[in-house]
Phi, psi and omega in degrees: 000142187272167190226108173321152156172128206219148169222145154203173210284173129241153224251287223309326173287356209356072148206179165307102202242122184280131178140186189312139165265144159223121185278165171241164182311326175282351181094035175236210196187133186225134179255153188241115183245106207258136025039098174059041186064011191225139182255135178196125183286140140262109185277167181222172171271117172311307189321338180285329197292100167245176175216136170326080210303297223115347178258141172249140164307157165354332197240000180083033164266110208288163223237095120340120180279184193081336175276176174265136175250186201268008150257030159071043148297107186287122168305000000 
């Protein structure tokens, strides 16, 4: 089974939040974060919102689309 797994930014936490996409009616976007047996919706800036390729970089960091590599190409 492939494993699913989207990042997007949340500005007010500024940082990056990992998990589940879930779009809302409104045109916004929330990661589902499981923890401890405990689930917590985070909304994010849709505009921010990657899903995982499956490749990690060089250092073992996982890749996204939407991110940029060092010749400035977007993935």
């Amino acid at each position: 089974m492939n494993q699913y797994i989207f990042r997007g930014y949340q500005p007010e936490l500024k940082k990056w939040i990992f998990g589940d996409l879930i779009h809302t009616p409104n045109g916004g976007a929330s990661i589902i974060t499981y923890k401890n047996n405990f689930e917590d919706r985070i909304v994010v800036k849709p505009e921010t919102v990657g899903q995982f390729t499956g490749g990690h970089d060089k250092n073992g960091v996982m890749i996204f689309e939407g991110d940029i590599d060092k010749s400035g190409l977007v993935v």
